[in-house]
C-alpha positions as CSV (number, residue, x, y, z in Angstrom):
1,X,0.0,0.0,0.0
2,X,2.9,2.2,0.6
3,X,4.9,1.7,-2.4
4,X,1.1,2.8,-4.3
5,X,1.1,6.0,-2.9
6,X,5.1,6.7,-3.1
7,X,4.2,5.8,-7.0
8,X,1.2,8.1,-6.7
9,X,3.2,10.8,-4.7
10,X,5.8,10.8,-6.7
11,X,3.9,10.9,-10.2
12,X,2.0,14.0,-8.9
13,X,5.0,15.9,-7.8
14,X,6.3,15.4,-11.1
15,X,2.9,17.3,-12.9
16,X,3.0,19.7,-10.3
17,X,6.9,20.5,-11.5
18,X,6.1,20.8,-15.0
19,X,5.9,24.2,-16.5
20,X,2.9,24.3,-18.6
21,X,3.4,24.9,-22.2
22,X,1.6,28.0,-22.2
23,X,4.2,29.9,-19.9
24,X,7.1,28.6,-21.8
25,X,5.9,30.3,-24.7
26,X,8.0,28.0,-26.8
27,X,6.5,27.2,-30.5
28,X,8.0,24.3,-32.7
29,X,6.2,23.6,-35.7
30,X,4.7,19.9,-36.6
31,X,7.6,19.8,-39.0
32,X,10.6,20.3,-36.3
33,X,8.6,18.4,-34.3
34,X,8.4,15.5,-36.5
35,X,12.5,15.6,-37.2
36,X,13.1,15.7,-33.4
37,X,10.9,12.8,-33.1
38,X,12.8,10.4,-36.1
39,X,16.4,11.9,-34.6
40,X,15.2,10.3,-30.9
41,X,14.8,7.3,-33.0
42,X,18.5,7.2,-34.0
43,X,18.1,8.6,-37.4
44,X,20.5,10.5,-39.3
45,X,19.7,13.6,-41.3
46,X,19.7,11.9,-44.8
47,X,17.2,9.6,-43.6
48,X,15.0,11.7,-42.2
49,X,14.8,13.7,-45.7
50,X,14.4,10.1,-47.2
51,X,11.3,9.7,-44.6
52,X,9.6,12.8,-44.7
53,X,10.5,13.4,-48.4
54,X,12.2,16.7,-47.9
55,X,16.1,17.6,-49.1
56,X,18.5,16.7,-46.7
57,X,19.5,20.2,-46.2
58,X,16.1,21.1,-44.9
59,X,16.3,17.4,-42.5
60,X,19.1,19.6,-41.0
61,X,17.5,23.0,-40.6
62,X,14.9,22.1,-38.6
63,X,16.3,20.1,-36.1
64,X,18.9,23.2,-36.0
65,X,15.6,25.4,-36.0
66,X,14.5,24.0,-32.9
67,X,17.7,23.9,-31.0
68,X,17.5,27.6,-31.4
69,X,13.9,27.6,-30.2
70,X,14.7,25.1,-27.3
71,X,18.0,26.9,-26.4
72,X,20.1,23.5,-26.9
73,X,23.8,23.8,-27.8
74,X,23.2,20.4,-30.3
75,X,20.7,18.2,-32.2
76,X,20.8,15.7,-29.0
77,X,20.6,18.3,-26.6
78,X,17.3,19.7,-28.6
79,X,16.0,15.4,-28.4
80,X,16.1,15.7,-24.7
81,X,14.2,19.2,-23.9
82,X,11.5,18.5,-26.4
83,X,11.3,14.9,-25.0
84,X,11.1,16.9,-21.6
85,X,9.0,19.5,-22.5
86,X,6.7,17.1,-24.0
87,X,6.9,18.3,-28.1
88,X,7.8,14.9,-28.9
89,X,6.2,11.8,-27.0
């Protein structure tokens, strides 16, 4: 019964933490959303251009986009706050 409301405890603390979206006022598109999403999957640049049929130039200028956006030095740093932000589930 303890080790429920630790779980429970613990979950809400975590939603209470979160800054909402609306206060952040950070905007990615669906498109630099959607190349964060297939670069947490591992994928390189080309291959996301090969996926969402775009050049590969434009694979890299969104991620790079967002970085910007999300105030992340790299393309893995930008991964991991949209992942924590919740942009990209």
């Amino acid at each position: 019964m303890l080790r429920l409301v630790g779980i429970y405890v613990h979950n809400r603390m975590q939603d209470l933490c979160k800054p909402e979206r609306a206060e952040r006022k950070i905007k990615l598109t669906p498109r630099e959303c959607d190349c964060l999403k297939w670069a947490s999957d591992g994928k390189s640049s080309w291959d996301i251009s090969q996926i969402l049929v775009i050049s590969h130039y434009t694979a890299d200028w969104y991620p790079a986009s967002a970085s910007k956006k999300l105030q992340a030095v790299n393309r893995r740093q930008a991964v991991a706050e949209a992942l924590r932000q919740g942009f990209i589930v």
